[in-house]
C-alpha positions in Angstrom: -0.8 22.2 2.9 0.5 25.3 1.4 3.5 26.7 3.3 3.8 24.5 5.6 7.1 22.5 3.9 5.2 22.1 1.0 6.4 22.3 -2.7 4.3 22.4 -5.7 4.3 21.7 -9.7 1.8 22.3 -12.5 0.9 19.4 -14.7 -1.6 21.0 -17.6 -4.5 21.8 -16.5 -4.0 20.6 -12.5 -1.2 21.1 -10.1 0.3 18.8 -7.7 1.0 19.7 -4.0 3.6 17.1 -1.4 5.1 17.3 1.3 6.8 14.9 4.0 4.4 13.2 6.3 5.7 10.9 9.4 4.3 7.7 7.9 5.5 5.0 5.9 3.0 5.7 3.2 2.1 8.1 0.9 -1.4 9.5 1.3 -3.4 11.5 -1.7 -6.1 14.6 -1.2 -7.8 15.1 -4.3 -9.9 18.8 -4.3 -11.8 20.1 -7.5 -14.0 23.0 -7.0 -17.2 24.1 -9.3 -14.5 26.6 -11.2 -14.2 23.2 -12.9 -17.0 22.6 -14.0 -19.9 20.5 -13.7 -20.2 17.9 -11.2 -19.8 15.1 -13.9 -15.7 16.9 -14.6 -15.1 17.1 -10.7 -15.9 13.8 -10.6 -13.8 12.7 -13.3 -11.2 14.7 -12.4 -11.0 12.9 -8.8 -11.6 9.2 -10.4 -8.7 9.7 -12.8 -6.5 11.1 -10.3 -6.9 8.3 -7.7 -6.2 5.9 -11.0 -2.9 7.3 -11.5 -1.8 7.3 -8.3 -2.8 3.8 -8.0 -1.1 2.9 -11.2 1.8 4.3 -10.3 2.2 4.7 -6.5 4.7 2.0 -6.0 7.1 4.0 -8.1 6.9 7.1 -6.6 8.1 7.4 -2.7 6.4 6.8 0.4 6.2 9.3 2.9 4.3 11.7 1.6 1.1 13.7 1.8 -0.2 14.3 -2.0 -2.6 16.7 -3.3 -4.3 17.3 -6.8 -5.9 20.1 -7.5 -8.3 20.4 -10.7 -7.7 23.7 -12.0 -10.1 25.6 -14.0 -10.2 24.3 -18.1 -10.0 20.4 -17.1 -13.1 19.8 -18.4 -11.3 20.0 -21.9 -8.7 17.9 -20.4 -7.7 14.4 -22.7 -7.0 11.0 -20.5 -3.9 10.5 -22.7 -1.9 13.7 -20.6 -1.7 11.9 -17.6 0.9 8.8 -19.3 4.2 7.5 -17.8 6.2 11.0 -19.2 3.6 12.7 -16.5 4.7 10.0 -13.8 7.7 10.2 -14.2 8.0 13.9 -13.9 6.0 13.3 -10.7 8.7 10.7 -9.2 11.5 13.1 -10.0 9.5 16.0 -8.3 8.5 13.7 -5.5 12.1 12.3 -4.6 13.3 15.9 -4.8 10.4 17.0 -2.6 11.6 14.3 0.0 15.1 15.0 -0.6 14.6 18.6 0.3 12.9 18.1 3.5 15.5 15.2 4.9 18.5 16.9 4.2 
């Protein structure tokens, strides 16, 4: 995704990658490599990141391709950083994302 019309923001210890898609829906990649660490944090990495976007899809636009990307130190990471200030940081920098692209 990167380069290619993409934009990108940092969220602790993760970042978050969009851009446009030709679809009316949003669609979310979710990648965590074993710089993470053990399988058990790549796999809760992944299961909390599909959770908020499910929780909080319908608020953010459709439209776009969405990418989290577990960066090294999440296994230290608390459940109680990703919360509605997190989402709504992510709508703002999704409707810009979109904005960016259409006009």
């Amino acid at each position: 995704m990167k380069g290619h019309g993409s934009e990108k923001i940092r969220l602790g210890p993760f970042t978050v990658v969009c851009r446009p898609n030709a679809l009316d829906v949003s669609r979310l990649g979710v990648t965590a490599t074993k710089k993470v660490g053990s399988a058990c944090d790549r796999n809760r990495f992944k299961r909390l990141a599909r959770e908020f976007f499910r929780i909080n899809r319908l608020d953010w636009p459709s439209g776009l391709d969405i990418l989290f990307i577990a960066l090294a130190g999440f296994d230290s990471f608390k459940p109680g950083l990703l919360g509605p200030k997190e989402a709504e940081k992510l709508r703002r920098f999704f409707f810009k994302a979109l904005g960016a692209k259409k006009g």
